[in-house]
VOTIDREN-54539 format. One record per residue (C-alpha): residue number from 1; x, z, y. Coordinates in steps of 0.02 Angstrom, whole numbers. Layout:
N
NUM, X, Z, Y
...
This chain:
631
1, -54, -8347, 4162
2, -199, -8409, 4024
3, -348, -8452, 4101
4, -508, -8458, 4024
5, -614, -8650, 4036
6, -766, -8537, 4139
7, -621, -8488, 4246
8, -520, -8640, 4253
9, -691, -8749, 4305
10, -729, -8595, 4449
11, -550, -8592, 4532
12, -556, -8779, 4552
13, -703, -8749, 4673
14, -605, -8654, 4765
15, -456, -8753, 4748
16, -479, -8938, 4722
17, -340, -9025, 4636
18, -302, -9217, 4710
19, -418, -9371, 4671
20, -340, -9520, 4684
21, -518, -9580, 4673
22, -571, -9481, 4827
23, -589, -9603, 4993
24, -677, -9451, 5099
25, -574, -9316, 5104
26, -448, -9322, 5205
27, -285, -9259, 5176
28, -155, -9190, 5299
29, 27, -9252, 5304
30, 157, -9136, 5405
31, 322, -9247, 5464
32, 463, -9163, 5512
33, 527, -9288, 5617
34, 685, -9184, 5643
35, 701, -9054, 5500
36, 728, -8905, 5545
37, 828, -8979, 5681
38, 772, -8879, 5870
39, 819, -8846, 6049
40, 774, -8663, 6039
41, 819, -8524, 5913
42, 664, -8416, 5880
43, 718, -8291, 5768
44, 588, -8275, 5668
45, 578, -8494, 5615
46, 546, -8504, 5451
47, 617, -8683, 5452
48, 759, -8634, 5486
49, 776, -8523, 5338
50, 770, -8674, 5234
51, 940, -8723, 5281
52, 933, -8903, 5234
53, 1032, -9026, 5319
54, 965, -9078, 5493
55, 985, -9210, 5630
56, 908, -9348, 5544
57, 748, -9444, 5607
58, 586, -9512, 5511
59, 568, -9688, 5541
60, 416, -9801, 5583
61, 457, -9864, 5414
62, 412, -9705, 5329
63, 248, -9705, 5421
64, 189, -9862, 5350
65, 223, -9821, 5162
66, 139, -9658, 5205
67, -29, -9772, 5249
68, 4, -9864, 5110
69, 11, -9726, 4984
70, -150, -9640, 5051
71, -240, -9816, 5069
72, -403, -9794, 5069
73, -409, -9614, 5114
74, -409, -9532, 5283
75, -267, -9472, 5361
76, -215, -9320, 5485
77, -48, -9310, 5551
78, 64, -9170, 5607
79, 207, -9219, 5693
80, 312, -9057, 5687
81, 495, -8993, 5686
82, 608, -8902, 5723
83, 567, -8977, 5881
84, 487, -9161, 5866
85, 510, -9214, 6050
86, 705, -9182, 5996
87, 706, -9366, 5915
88, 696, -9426, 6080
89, 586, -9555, 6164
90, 617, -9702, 6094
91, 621, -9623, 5934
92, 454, -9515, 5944
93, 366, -9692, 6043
94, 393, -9809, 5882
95, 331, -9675, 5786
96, 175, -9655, 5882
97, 136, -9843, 5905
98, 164, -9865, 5722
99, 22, -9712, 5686
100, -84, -9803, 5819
101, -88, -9969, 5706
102, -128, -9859, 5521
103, -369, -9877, 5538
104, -329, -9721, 5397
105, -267, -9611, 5532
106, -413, -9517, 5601
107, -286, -9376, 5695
108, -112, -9352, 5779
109, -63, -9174, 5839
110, 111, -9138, 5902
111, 178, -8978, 5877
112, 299, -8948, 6017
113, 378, -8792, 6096
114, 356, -8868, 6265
115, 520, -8845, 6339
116, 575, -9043, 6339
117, 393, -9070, 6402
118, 377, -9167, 6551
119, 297, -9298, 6663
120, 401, -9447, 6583
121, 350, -9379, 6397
122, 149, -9374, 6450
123, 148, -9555, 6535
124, 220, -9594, 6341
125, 70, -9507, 6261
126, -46, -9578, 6376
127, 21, -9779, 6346
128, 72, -9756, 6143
129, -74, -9629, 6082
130, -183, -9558, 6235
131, -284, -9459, 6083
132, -147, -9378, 6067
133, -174, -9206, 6027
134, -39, -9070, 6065
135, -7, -8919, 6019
136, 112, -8795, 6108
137, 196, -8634, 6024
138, 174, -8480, 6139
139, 123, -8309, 6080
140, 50, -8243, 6243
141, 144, -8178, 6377
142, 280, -8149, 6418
143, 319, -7985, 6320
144, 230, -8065, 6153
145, 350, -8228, 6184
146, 501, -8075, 6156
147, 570, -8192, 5982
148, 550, -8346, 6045
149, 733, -8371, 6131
150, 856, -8509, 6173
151, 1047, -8510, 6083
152, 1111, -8415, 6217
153, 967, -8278, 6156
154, 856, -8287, 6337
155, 687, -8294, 6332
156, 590, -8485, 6323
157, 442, -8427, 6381
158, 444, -8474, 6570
159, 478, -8672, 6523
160, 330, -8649, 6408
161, 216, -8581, 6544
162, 257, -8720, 6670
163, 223, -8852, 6517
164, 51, -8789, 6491
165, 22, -8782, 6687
166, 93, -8979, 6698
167, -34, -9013, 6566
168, -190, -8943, 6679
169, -116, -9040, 6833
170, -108, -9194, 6720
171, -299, -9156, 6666
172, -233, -9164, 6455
173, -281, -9001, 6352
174, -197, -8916, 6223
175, -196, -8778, 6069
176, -94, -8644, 6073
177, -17, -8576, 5918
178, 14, -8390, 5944
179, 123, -8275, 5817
180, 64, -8096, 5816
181, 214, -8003, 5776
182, 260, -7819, 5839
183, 270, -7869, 6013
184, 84, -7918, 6044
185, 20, -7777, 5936
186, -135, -7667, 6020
187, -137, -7780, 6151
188, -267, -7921, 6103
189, -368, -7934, 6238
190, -219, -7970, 6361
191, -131, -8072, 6273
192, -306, -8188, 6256
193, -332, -8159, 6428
194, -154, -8228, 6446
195, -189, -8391, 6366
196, -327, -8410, 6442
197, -289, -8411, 6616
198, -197, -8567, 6577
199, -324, -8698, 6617
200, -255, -8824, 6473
201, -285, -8705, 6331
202, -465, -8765, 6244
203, -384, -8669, 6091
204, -289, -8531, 6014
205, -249, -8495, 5852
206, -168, -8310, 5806
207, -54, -8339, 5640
208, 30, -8185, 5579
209, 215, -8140, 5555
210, 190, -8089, 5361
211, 384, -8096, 5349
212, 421, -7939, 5232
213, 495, -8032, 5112
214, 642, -8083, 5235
215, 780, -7978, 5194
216, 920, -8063, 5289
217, 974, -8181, 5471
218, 968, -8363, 5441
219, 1144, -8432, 5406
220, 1238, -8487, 5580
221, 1321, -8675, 5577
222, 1494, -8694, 5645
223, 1632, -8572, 5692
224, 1544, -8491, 5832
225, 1396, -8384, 5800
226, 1249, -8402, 5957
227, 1189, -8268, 6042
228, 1011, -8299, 5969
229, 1082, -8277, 5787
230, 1180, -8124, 5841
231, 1027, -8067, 5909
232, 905, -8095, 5754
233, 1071, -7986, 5639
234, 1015, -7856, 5746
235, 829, -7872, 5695
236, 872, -7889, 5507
237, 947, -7750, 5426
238, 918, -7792, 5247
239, 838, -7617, 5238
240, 642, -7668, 5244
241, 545, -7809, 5334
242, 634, -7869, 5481
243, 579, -7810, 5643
244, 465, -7948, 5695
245, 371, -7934, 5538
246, 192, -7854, 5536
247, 69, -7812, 5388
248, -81, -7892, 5341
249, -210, -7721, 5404
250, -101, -7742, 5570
251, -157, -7917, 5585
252, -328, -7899, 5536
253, -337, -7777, 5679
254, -282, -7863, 5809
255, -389, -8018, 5757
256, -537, -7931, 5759
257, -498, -7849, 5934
258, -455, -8021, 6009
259, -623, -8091, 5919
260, -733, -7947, 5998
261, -640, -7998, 6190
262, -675, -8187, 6158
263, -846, -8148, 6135
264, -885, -8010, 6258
265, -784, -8110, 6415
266, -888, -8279, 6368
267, -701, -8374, 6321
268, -791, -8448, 6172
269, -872, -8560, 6297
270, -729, -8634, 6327
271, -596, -8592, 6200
272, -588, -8625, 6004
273, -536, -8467, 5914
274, -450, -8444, 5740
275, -459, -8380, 5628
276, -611, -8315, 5710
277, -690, -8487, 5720
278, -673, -8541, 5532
279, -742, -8354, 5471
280, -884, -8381, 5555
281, -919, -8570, 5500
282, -902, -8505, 5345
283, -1022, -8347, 5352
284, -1126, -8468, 5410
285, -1142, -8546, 5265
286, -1034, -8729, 5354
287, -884, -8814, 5307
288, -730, -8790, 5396
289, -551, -8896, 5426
290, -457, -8745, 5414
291, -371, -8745, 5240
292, -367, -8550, 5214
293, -556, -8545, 5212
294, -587, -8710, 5111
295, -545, -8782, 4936
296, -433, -8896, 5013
297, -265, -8805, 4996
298, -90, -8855, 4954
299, -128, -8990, 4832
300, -213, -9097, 4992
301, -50, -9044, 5097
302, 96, -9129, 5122
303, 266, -9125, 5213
304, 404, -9272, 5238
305, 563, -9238, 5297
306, 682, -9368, 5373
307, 781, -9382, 5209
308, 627, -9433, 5121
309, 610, -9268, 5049
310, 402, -9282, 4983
311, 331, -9101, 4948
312, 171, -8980, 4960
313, 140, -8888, 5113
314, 291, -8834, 5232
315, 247, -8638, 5228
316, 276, -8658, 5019
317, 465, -8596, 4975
318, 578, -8734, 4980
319, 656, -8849, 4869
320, 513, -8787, 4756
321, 384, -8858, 4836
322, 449, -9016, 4832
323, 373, -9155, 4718
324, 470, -9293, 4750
325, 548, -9423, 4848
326, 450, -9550, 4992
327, 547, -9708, 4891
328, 498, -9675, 4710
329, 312, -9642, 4759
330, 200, -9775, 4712
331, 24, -9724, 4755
332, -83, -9558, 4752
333, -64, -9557, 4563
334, 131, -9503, 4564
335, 88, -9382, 4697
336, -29, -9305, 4577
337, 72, -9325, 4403
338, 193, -9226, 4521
339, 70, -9091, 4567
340, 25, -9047, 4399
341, 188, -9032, 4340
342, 226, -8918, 4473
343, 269, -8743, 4439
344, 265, -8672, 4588
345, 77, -8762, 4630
346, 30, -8687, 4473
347, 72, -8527, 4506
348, -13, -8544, 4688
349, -179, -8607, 4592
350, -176, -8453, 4448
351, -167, -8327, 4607
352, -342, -8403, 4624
353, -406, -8309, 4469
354, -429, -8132, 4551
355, -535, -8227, 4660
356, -680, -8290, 4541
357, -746, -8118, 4530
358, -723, -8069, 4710
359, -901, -8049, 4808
360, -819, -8125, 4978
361, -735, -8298, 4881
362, -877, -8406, 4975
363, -819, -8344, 5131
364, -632, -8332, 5123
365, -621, -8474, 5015
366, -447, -8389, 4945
367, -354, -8397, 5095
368, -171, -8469, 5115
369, -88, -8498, 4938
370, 102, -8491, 5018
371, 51, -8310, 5091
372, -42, -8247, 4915
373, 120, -8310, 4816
374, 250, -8198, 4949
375, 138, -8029, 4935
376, 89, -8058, 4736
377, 287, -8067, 4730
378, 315, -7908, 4828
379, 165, -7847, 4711
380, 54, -7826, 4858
381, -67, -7954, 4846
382, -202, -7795, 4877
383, -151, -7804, 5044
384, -172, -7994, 5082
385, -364, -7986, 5011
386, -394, -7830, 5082
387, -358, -7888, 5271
388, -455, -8046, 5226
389, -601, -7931, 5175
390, -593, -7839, 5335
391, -580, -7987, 5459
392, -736, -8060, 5358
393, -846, -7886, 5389
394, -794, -7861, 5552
395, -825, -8041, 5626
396, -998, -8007, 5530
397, -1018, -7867, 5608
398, -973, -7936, 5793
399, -1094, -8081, 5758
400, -1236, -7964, 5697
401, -1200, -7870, 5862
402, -1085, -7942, 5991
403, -1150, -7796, 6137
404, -1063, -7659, 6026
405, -880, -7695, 5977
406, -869, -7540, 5868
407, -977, -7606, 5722
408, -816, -7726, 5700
409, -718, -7559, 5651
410, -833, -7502, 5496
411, -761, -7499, 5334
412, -953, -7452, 5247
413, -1051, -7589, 5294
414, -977, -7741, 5204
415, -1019, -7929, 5198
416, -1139, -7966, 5052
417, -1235, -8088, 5058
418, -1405, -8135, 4964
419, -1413, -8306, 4906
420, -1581, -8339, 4914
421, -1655, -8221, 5059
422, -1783, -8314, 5161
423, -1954, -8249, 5213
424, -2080, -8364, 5281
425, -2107, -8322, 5464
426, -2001, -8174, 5492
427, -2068, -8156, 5681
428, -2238, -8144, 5619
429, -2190, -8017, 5499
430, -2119, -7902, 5634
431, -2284, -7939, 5759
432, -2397, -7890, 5616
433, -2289, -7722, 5550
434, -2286, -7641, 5724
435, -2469, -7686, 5775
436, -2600, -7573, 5664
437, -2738, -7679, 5738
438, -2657, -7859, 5639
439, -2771, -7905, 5508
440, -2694, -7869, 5320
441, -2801, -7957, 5194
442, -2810, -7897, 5002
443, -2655, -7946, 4899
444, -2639, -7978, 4726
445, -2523, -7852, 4636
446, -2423, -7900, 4469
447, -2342, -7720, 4405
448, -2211, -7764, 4260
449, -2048, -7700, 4195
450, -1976, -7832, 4312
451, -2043, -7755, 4463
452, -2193, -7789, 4572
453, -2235, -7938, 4631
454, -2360, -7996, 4791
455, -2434, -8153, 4797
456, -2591, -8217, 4910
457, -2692, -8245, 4742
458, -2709, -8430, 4796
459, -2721, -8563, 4686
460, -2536, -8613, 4631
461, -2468, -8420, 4654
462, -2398, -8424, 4825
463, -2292, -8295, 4873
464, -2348, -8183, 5017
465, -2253, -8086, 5157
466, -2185, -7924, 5119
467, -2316, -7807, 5168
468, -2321, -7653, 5270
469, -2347, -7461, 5296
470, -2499, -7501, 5394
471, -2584, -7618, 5239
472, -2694, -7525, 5135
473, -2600, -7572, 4961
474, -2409, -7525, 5034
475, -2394, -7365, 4932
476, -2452, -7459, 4757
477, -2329, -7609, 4797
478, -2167, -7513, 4823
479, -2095, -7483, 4637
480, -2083, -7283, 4589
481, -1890, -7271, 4584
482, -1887, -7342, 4760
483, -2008, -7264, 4835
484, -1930, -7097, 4928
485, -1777, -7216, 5010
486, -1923, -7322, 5092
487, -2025, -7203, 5140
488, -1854, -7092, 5245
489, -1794, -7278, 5316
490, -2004, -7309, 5376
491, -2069, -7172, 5412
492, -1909, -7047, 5479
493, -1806, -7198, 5535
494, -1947, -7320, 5598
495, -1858, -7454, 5520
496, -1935, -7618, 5446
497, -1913, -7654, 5258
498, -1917, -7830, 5207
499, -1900, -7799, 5014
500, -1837, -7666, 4906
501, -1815, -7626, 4717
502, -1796, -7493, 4582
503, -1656, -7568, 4478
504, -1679, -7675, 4324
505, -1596, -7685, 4160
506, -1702, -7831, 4130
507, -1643, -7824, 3940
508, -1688, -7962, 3834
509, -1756, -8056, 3976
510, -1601, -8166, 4014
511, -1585, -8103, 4197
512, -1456, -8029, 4279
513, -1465, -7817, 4301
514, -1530, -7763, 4471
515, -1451, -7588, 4573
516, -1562, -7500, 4678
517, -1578, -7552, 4847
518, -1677, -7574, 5019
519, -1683, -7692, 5139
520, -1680, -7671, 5305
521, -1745, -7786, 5461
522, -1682, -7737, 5631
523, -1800, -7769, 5767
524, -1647, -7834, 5874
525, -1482, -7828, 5883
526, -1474, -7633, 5991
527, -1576, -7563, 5821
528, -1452, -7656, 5721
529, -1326, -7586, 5779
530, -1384, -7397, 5789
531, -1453, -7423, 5596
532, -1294, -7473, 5512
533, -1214, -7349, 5609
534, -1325, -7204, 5565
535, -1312, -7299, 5387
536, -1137, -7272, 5372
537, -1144, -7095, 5433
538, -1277, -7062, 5297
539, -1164, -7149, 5150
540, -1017, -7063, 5227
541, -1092, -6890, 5190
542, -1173, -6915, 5021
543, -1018, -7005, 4957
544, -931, -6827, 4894
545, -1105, -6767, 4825
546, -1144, -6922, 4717
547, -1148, -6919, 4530
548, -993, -7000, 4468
549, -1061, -7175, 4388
550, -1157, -7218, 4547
551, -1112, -7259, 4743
552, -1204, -7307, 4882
553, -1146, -7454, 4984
554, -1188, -7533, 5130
555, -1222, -7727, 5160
556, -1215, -7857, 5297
557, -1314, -8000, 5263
558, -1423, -8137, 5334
559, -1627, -8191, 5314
560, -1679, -8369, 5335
561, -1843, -8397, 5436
562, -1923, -8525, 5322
563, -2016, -8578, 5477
564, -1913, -8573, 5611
565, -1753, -8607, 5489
566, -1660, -8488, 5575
567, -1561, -8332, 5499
568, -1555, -8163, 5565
569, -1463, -8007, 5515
570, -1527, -7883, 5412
571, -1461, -7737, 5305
572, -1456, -7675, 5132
573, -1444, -7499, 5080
574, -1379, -7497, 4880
575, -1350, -7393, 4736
576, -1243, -7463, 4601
577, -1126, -7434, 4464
578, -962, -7353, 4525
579, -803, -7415, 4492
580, -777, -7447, 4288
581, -942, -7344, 4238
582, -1082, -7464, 4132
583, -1257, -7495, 4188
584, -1302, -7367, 4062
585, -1208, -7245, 4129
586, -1267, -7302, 4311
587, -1464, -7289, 4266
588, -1433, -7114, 4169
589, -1386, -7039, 4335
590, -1475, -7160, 4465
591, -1632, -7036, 4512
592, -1505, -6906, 4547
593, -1398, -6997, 4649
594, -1580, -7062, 4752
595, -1605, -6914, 4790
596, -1447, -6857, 4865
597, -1461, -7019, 4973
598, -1620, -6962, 5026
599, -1558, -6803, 5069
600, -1421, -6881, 5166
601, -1528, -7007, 5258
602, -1658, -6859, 5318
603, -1506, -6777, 5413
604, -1494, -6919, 5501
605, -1594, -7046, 5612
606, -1522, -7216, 5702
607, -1462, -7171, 5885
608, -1441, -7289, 6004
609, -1255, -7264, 6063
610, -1194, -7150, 5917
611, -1068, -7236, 5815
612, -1023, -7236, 5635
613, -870, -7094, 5572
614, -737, -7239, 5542
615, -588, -7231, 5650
616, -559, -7366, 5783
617, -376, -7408, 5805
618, -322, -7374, 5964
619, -189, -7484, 6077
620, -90, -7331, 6087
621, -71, -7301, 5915
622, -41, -7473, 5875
623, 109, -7483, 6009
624, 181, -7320, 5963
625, 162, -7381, 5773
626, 270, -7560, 5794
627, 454, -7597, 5830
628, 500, -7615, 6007
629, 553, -7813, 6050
630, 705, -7867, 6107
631, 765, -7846, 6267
């Protein structure tokens, strides 16, 4: 795939390429302490479906040339399997004393199934590495925990549950990494309440089964097949995704369910969310650790095996995702010569491209590479940006209204934000637009092609608040073109309008073209949530009647209090160019579509309680809809 310089320079910001230079980003280093070697038989382990050669151990060794390739730079450390606690104690305790020694490692999580886990591992933790942080694999309950079996195909999961309860009685915390496959499906809020019960768990983080691509059962060792492989035959027909598999819409659902539930029962008090946690970070405008959401993707990932095997990031397809070998690397420089002459990295960073033009790239920050590459393969890729796009609205939605789940659910009201949007003292603003008494001094008006602008008159030009109904120069301030949408969302709706405009073309002037839109400014979070309802109901209904080169849309978004430098959510109502239609064609037709709008907005008024026409998936659907798990 060519791509363009503009292009090239805007997908690096979203996916940074290794500095050898760099001494503050860290980068993460996954060991595989045993391959793919275990002492369980999940059936849906992608390691496993490597089938490289197992049974081998990294060495202390290996550690120390790791430090002394990344000198200089910090380092976090997975220590993952298979089944890490599988090299034994000895093993596993050189391993961790050696870590302890490397200033450059800042973290050490161990990713463990939990089933080896006991009293005699912890009192190693607590001597070698007591920051040890641990990680246990359990997706929910006991019904979620359905694929996760032993060889002789019986469930794991009550050795699992009596590792996170030795944890509490020990006083040591831990994450819990959660697959949401079939089996957990329309039943979110359980299954959190599940984990959570377990005093240990400070975190959880839901990663998806996205396994369509897996057409057949991992290949058995030996002459006797295990009941656990026999098993997973029976779950992969070749016809289809196997039967643990989910798709990404499935998995945006559920996320969003369990997101509402953490919220609404007060867990985020005490437990860390994802990907819940990271979306929000990031629609917050702050960074985040979690690679899917930054620029920080596969090229800052790493995995060793025991063999010395060096490559990218362990959910990549192997061998081609591996770069080298531990021995021949001399420092960060060979790592990165390797990188860029990487196919398969290259074709993770071109799957970028779609992204550059993509209104939510600040906030998904692209996503996971490894996933992207699977679906663009199965030509689906729709589907991966689609569920990001939904798990980004509806965690916008939750934030902008945590009392009323159902906003979560709307597929109008999208996330798009306004980069700037501030206002100086929005709470003053609101005091003086419901109080006809306030004082509303003479404004200075500048009409123009480019719209209207307010200012104080002061010396210097400095701009004023956004005025009001009440103010005696409202109706000369509010363009022409915009005029009738104000006046339905002010004085039908009662709703507060913090700016507003009649579309630009703005030709000649070296600006971008502006669509028609107003904004809106919710009192609180109750007449937030009955506006973009009523909103959506409005757009919903005028949709059909439009002309064809313009649509109305619906927008999340967030003001800044220049004062109090804090943000809250408002709303934007907008008319722009449909699909492929031009601006010209968009502004031709844009006082016929405003009125239609209109029309559509005077049928309705925002009710407190009455929710918005999209469908809400229910758990009974979503049960009926997925593939019983085994028995």
């Amino acid at each position: 795939m060519r791509r363009t310089a503009t292009n090239h320079a805007q997908i690096e910001r979203m996916y940074r390429g290794l500095d050898a230079q760099d001494t503050s980003n860290a980068v993460s280093v996954i060991m595989k302490l045993r391959g793919e070697t275990c002492d369980i038989d999940c059936l849906y382990c992608y390691e496993k479906r490597k089938e490289a050669p197992g049974g081998a151990r990294i060495e202390p060794g290996q550690v120390r040339r790791l430090a002394e390739i990344f000198r200089g730079r910090p380092l976090a450390v997975e220590l993952h399997g298979g089944e890490p606690l599988t090299a034994g104690k000895d093993q596993l305790g050189s391993i961790l004393a050696e870590l302890a020694r490397q200033p450059s490692v800042i973290r050490v999580n161990l990713q463990t199934n939990g089933v080896m886990l006991d009293d005699a591992w912890l009192d190693l933790f607590d001597e070698l590495y007591p920051d040890l942080q641990i990680g246990i694999s359990m997706d929910g309950d006991a019904r979620g925990n359905a694929w996760r079996v032993g060889y002789d195909g019986q469930p794991v999961y009550p050795r699992v549950a009596a590792a996170l309860r030795l944890l509490a009685e020990r006083g040591r915390s831990a994450g819990v990494i959660a697959a949401v496959t079939p089996a957990v499906l329309g039943r979110a809020e359980a299954v959190l309440d599940h984990i959570a019960g377990f005093g240990s768990v400070n975190a959880v983080s839901f990663v998806p089964c996205f396994d369509s691509s897996v057409h057949r059962s991992t290949a058995a060792t030996g002459r006797r097949t295990s009941a656990s492989r026999v098993l997973q035959q029976a779950h992969v027909t070749g016809e289809g995704a196997p039967d643990w598999a989910i798709h990404p819409a499935d998995y945006a659902d559920f996320v969003l369910a369990a997101t509402a539930h953490w919220i609404g029962e007060g867990h985020f008090a005490r437990l860390k969310l994802e990907p819940a946690v990271s979306a929000i970070r990031r629609l917050r405008g702050l960074e985040t650790g979690f690679c899917h959401f930054t620029d920080l993707k596969c090229d800052h990932v790493f995995t060793l095996y025991p063999d010395g095997r060096f490559g990218s990031c362990d959910e990549l397809p192997w061998p081609q995702a591996r770069l080298t070998s531990l021995p021949l690397v001399t420092d960060q420089n060979t790592i990165r010569d390797a990188q860029r002459s990487s196919h398969l990295l290259e074709q993770g960073k071109a799957l970028m491209e779609r992204c550059v033009s993509c209104d939510y790239r600040h906030t998904c920050g692209g996503g996971c590479v490894a996933t992207r590459w699977r679906y663009d393969l199965a030509g689906d890729q729709d589907a991966y940006c689609d569920y990001r796009m939904r798990l980004i609205d509806g965690i916008a939605a939750l934030l902008a209204q945590p009392a009323d789940r159902s906003g979560a659910w709307c597929r109008t009201a999208r996330w798009r934000p306004r980069t700037p949007n501030s206002m100086v003292d929005v709470g003053s603003f609101l005091a003086r637009w419901d109080n006809p008494d306030a004082s509303r001094p003479t404004v200075r008006l500048h009409t123009s092609t480019h719209g209207n602008i307010n200012t104080v008159g002061l010396p210097g030009i400095h701009e004023a608040d956004d005025l009001d109904p009440a103010h005696p120069q409202w109706q000369q301030a509010i363009e022409p073109g915009v005029r009738r949408l104000v006046d339905v969302c002010t004085a039908r709706w009662g709703c507060v309008t913090y700016d507003s405009c009649q579309g630009h073309a703005y030709r000649g002037a070296g600006l971008e073209t502006a669509p028609r839109r107003v904004g809106l400014l919710p009192r609180d979070r109750d007449e937030y949530a009955a506006v973009v309802a009523a909103l959506c109901r409005a757009v919903t209904s005028a949709a059909t009647q439009l002309p064809p080169a313009v649509e109305a849309v619906v927008g999340r978004a967030d003001l800044t209090c220049e004062k109090s430098c804090r943000t809250v959510p408002v709303l934007d109502l907008v008319l722009r160019p449909a699909g492929s239609h031009t601006w010209a064609d968009f502004f031709e037709q844009l006082d016929a579509a405003t009125v239609m709008v209109v029309r559509a907005l005077e049928t309705e008024r925002p009710v407190p309680g009455l929710d918005c026409p999209c469908p809400v998936p229910a758990a009974e659907a979503a049960a009926a809809h997925s593939t019983p798990a085994p028995s």
